[in-house]
C-alpha positions in Angstrom: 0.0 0.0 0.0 1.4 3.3 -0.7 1.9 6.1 1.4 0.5 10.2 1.2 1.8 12.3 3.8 -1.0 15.0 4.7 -1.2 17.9 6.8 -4.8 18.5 8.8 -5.6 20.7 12.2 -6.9 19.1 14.9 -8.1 20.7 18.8 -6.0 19.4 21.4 -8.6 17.3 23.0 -8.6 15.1 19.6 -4.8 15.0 19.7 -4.8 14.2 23.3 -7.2 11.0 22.3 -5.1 10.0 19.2 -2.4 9.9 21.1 -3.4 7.9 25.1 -5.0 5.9 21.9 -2.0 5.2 20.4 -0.1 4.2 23.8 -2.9 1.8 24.8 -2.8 0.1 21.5 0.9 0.2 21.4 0.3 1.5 17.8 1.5 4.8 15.4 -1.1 7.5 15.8 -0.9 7.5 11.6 -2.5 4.0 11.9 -4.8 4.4 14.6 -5.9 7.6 12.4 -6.0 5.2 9.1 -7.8 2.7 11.2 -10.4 4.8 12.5 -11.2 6.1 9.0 -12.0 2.6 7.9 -14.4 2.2 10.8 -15.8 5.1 9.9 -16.0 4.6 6.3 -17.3 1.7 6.8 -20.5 2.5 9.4 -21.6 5.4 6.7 -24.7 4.9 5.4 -25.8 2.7 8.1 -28.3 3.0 10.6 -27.6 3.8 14.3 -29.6 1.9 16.5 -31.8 4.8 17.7 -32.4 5.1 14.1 -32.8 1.8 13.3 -35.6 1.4 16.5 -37.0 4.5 15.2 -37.9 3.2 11.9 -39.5 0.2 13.4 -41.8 2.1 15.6 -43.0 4.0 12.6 -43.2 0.7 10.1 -45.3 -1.0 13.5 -47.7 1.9 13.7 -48.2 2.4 9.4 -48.3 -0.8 8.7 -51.1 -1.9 10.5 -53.3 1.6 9.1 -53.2 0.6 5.7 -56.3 -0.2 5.0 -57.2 -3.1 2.7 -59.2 -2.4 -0.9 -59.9 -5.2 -2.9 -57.4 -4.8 -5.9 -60.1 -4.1 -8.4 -61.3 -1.0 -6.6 -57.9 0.1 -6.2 -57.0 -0.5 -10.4 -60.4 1.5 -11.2 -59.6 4.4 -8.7 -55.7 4.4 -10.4 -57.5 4.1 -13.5 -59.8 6.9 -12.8 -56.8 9.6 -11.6 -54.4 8.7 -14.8 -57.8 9.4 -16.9 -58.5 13.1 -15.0 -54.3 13.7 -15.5 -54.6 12.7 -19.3 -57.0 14.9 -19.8 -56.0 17.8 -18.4 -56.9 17.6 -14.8 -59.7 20.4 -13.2 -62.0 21.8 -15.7 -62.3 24.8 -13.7 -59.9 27.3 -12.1 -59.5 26.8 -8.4 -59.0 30.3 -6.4 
């Protein structure tokens, strides 16, 4: 793997961590940073698990309100709204 040497700015309290880090692990602060990027990298775009038993609230109180059409009452109402949008919508001017 090659190497890039950067420069970034970080508050003493982060360079404090990286580096008790560092000493605990008994590892080089660059790879303790290059590690926690990974971990980072990698929890992006997943849900915490506040989030995650957020959700499920939500999908166990909607779920259950939806109510249930027979399927030919739905296709006629879907039929009915692409038929008003076809031909133009409203015939009259709403204020």
């Amino acid at each position: 793997m090659s190497m890039v040497k950067v420069t970034f700015t970080l508050d003493d309290e982060t360079v404090e961590q990286l580096r008790k880090a560092a000493a605990r692990l008994a590892k080089a602060q660059s790879r303790v940073v290059r590690e926690a990027i990974r971990e980072y990298a990698a929890r992006i775009g997943r849900l915490s698990e506040q989030e995650r038993r957020h959700f499920l609230e939500v999908f166990d109180r909607v779920v259950p309100a939806i109510p249930t059409r027979p399927v030919a009452q739905v296709e006629r109402e879907l039929a009915q709204i692409r038929g008003a949008r076809r031909s133009g919508g409203r015939r009259r001017r709403t204020r």
